[in-house]
N, C-alpha and C positions, 0 to 999 in steps of 0.2 A: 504494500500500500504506500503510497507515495506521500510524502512527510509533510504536515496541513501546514509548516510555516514556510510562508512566501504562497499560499497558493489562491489563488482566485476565490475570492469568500463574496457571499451577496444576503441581503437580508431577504426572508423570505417568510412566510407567513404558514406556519404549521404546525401540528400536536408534536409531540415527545413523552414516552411513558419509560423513565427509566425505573426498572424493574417495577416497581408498583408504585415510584413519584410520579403525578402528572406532571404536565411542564407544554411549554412552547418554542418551538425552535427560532432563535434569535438570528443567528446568519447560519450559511451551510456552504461546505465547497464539496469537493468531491474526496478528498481525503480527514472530511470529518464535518462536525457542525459544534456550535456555542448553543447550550442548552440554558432555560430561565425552569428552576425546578423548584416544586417545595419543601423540600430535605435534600439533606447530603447522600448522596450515592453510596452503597457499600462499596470497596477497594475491592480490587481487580478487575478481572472483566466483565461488562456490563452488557448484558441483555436490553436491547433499547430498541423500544416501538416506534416506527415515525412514521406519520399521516401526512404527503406533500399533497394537498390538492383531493384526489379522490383515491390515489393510490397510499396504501397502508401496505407496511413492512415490516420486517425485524433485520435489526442489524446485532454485528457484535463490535464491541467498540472499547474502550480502556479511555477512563478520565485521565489528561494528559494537565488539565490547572482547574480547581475547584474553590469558590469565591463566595465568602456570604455577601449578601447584598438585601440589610433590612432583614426581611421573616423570608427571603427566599434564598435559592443558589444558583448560581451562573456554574455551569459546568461545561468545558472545552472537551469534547471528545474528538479521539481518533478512529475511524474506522478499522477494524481490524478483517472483520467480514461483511461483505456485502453481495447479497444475488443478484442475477441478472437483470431482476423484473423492478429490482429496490434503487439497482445503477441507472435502469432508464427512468425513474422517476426521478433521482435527484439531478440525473444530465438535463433532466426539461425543465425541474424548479428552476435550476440554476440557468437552464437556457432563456425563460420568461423572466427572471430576475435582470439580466443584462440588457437585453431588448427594452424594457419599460424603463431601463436605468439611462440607455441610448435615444430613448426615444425626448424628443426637445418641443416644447410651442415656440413657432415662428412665424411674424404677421407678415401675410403677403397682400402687397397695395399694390395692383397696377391696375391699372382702367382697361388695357387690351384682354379682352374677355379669353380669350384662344389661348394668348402666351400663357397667362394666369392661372388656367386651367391646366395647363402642361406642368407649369412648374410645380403647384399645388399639389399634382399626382406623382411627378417625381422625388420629390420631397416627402410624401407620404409612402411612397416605395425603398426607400431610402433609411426608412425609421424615426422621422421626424414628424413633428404635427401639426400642423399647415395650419393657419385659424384668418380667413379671409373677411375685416372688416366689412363693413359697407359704408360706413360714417367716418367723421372725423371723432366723434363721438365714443364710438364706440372700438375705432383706433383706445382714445385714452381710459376707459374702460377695459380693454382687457389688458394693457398693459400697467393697469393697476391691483388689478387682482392676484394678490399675494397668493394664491393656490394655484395659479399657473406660470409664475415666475418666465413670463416672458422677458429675453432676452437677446432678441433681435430678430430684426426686420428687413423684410426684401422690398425696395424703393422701386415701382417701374414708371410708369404715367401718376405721377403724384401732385400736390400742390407743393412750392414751395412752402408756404406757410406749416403746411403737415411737416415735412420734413422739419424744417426751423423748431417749431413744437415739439418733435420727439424727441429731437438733439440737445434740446434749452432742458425741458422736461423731466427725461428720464436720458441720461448722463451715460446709465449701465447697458444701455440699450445699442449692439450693435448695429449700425446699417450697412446693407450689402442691395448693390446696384443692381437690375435688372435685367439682361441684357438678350440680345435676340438668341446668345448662343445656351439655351436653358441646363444643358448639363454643365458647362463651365460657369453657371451661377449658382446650381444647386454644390456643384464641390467648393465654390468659394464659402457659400452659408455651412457646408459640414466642417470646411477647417476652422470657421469663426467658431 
């Protein structure tokens, strides 16, 4: 089993029943996961149930740092065994963990209805999530809503005054120009 420090770790949303503690899984990689439990683990090797999603398993694993925290335990396991059906479920947790972690809101203003739509869907193929005002309004509406931490914006047929406004405005707020050549705009918006 390959050694969990250094390895791609993602938070993830799941049950843990180590031996008879319930718990929830706090991140998970593929050579182990950081367990939230309500007692301390017995020493050696632990029998550990984990639910990703709809798929339920049993793993064997060995606490590798075990932490009170308040009236519960942070428990760091390593995988020692894991079956086939238990490894595609934690490759998909962790596949849907980095996806949604890649995935970004980005405001696309152009007036040319065509281009807009191009870039929109390439961007949304891309892993990103396109969110196409209609207002100027509604421009500063969603780049103020703190639940979608937008952070930049693709400028094509705009007003100055818009652009002036987002620039003055919202400081954190990238802009990236629109250009006829739509995949060389969408890689300029993924390296921002």
């Amino acid at each position: 089993m390959p050694e969990r420090r250094g390895a791609l770790r993602v938070p993830v949303r799941g049950i843990a029943v180590v031996g008879a503690l319930p718990g929830v899984i706090e991140n998970l990689s593929r050579s182990g996961a950081l367990l939230d439990v309500a007692g301390p683990p017995i020493a050696g090797v632990l029998d550990v149930e984990l639910k990703l999603g709809s798929d339920t398993g049993r793993v064997g694993a060995r606490a590798v740092r075990v932490e009170r925290v308040a009236d519960r335990w942070r428990i760091a396991i390593a995988f020692d065994r894991v079956d086939s059906q238990m490894r595609e479920a934690i490759d998909t947790a962790i596949d849907h963990a980095v996806r949604a972690a890649r995935r970004r809101h980005i405001l696309v203003i152009d007036g040319r209805l065509g281009r807009r739509a191009d870039l929109v869907a390439r961007l949304a193929a891309r892993g990103m999530t396109p969110l196409v005002p209609r207002t100027p309004l509604e421009t500063i509406d969603l780049l103020t809503r703190t639940q979608l931490h937008v952070n930049m914006c693709c400028f094509g047929e705009a007003t100055q005054e818009l652009r002036t406004l987002v620039a003055d405005s919202f400081p954190w707020v990238t802009a990236i120009e629109v250009c006829d050549d739509i995949e060389a705009t969408v890689e300029r918006a993924i390296a921002a």
